[in-house]
N, CA and C of each residue as an Amber inpcrd file, in Angstrom:
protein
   231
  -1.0300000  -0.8980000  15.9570000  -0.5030000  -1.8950000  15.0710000
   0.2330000  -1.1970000  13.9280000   1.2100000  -1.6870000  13.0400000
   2.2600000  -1.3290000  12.3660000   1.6510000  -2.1880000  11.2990000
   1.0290000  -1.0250000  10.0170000   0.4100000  -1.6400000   9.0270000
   1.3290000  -1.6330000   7.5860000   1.5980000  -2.5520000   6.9320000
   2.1800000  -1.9480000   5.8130000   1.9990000  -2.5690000   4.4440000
   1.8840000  -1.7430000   3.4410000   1.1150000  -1.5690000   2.4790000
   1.9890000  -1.5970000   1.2300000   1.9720000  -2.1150000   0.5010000
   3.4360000  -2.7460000  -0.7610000   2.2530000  -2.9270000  -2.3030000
   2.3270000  -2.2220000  -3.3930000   1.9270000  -2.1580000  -4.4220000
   2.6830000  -2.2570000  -5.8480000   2.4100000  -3.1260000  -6.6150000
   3.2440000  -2.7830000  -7.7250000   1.7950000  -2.8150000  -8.9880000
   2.0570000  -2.3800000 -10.2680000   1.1190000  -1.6290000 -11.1770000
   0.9110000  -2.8080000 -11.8510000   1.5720000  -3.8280000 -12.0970000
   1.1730000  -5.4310000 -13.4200000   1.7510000  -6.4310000 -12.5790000
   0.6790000  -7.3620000 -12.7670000   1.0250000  -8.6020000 -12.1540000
   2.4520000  -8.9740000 -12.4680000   3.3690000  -9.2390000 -13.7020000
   4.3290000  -9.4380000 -13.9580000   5.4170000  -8.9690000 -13.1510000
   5.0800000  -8.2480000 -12.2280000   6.2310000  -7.1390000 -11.0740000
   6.3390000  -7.6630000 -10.1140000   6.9590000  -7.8520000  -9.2520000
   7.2740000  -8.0170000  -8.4340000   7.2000000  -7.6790000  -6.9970000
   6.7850000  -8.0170000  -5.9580000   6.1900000  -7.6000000  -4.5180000
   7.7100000  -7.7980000  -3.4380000   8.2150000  -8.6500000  -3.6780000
   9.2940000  -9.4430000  -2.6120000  10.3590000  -8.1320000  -1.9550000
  10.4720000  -7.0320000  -2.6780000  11.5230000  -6.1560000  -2.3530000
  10.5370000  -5.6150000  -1.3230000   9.6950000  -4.8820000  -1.3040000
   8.7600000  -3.9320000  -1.0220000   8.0860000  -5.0120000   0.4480000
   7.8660000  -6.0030000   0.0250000   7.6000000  -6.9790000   1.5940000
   8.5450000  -7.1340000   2.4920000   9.4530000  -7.3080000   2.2000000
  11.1140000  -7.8570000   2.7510000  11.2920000  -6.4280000   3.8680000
  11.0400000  -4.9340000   3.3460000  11.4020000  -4.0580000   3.5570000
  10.7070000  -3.9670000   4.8340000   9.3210000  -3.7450000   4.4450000
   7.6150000  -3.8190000   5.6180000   8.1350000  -4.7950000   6.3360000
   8.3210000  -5.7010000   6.2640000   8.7950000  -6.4960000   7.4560000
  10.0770000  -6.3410000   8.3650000  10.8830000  -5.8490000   7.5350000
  12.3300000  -5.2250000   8.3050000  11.7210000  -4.2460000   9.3050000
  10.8760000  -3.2320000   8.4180000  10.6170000  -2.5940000   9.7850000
   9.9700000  -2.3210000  10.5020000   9.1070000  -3.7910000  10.5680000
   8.2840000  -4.1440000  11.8610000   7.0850000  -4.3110000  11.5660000
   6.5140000  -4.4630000  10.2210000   5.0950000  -3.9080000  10.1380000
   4.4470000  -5.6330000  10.3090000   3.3760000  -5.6520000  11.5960000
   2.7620000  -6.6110000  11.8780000   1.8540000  -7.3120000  11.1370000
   1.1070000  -6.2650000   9.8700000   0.6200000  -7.2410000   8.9930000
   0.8870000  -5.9190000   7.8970000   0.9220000  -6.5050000   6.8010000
   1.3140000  -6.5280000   5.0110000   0.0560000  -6.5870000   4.2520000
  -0.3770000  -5.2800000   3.5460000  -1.5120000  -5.5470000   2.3990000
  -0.4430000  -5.3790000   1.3450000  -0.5950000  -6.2430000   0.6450000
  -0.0380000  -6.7510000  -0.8650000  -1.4320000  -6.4790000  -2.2290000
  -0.7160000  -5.7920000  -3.3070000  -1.5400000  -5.7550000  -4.3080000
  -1.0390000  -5.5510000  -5.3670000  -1.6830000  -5.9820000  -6.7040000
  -0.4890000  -6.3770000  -7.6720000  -2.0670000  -5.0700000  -9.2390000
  -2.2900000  -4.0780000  -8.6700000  -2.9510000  -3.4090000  -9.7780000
  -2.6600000  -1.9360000 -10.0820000  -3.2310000  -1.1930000 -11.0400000
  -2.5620000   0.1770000 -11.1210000  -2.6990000   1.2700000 -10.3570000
  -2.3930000   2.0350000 -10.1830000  -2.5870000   3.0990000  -9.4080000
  -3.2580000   3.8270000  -9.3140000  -4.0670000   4.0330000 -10.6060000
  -4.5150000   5.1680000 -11.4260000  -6.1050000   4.9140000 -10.5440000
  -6.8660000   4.3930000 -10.2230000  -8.0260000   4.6220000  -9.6450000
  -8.1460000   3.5740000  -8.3010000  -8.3810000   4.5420000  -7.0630000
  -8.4520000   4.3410000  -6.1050000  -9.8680000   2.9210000  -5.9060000
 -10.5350000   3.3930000  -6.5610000 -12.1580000   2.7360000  -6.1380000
 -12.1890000   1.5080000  -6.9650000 -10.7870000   0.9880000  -7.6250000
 -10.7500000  -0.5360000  -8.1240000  -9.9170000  -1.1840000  -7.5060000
  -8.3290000  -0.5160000  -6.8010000  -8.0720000  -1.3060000  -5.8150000
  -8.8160000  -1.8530000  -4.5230000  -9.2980000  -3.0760000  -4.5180000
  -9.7770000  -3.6160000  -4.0390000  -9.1990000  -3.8860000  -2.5230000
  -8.0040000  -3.8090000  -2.4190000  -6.8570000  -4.7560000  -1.4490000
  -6.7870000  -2.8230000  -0.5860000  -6.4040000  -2.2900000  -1.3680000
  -5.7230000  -0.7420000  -0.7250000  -7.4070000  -0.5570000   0.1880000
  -8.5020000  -0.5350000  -0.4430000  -9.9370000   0.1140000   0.2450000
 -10.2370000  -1.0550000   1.0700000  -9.6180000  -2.4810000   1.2770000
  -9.6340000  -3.1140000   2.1130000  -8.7970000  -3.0600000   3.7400000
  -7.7420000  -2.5430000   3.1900000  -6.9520000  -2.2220000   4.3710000
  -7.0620000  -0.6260000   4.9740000  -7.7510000   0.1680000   3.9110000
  -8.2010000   1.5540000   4.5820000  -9.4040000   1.1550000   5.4860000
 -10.3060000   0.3980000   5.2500000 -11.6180000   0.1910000   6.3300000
 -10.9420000  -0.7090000   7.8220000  -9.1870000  -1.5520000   7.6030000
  -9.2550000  -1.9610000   8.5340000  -8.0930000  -0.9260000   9.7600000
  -7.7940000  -0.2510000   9.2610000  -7.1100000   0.9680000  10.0950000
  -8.1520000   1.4200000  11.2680000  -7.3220000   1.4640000  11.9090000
  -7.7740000   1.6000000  13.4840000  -7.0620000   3.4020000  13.9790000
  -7.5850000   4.1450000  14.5790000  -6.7440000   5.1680000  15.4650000
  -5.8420000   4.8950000  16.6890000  -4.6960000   5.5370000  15.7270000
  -3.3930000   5.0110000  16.7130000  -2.5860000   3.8720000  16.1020000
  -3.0590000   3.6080000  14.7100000  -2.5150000   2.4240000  13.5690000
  -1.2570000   3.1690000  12.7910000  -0.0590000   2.6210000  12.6100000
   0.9520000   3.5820000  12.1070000   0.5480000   2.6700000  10.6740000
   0.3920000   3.2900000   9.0230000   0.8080000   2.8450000   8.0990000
   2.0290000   2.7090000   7.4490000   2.8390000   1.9030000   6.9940000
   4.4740000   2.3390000   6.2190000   4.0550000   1.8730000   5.1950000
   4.3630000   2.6830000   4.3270000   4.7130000   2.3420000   2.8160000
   6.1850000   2.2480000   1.9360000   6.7120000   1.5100000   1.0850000
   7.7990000   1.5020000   0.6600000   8.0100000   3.0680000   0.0290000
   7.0870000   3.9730000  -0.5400000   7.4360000   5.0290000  -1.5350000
   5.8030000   5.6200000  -1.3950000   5.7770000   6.5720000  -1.5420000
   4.5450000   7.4550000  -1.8840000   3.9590000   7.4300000  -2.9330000
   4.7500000   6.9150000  -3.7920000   3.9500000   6.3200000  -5.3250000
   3.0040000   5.1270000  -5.2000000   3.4380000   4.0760000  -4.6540000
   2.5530000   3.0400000  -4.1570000   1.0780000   2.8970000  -3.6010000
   0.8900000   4.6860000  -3.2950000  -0.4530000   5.0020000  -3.2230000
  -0.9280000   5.6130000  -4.8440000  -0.0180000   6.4010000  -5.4590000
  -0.9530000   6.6870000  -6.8410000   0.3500000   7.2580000  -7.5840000
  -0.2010000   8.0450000  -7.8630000   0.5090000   8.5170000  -9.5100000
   1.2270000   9.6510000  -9.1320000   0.5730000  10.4320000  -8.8510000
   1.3200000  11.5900000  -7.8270000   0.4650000  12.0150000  -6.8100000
   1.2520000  13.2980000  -6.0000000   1.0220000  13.5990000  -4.3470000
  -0.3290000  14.5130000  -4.9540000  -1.4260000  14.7060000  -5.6190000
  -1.8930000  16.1320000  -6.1890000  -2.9210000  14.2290000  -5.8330000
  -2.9980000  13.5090000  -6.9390000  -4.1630000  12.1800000  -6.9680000
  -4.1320000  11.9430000  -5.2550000  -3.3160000  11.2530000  -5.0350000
  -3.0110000  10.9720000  -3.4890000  -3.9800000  11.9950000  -2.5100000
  -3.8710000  13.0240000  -2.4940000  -3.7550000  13.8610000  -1.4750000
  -5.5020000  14.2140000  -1.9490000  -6.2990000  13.9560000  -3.3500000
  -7.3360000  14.2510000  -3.5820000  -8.5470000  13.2170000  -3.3870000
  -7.8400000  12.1020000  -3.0770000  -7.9080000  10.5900000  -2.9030000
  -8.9660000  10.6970000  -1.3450000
């Protein structure tokens, strides 16, 4: 399955670019979340869609930021 994963940091932001995209390119279902980046273990929506990943699940993301702050948090994550 073709998972894809769209984040922005304040509710006031906007999701629609970042969905529009995941869906252009194919992704069968969309986790949407509208909180900051900065700690993994309060996104609620991101540790929801990590428990539903399967092997052999492709993830797309719009940007590598959308997982955190930088590739050093990310990668320690």
């Amino acid at each position: 399955m073709i998972i894809g994963y769209a984040r922005v940091s304040s509710r006031d932001q906007n999701l629609a670019r970042q969905v529009k995209e995941l869906s252009e390119f194919g992704c069968e279902k969309i986790f949407t979340e509208k909180q900051s980046g900065k700690n993994f273990q309060e996104r609620t929506v991101y540790n929801k869609m990590r428990s539903k990943l399967r092997f052999g699940d492709v993830l797309v993301v719009h940007d590598l930021s959308r997982f955190g702050r930088n590739k050093e948090h990310i990668r320690d994550e």
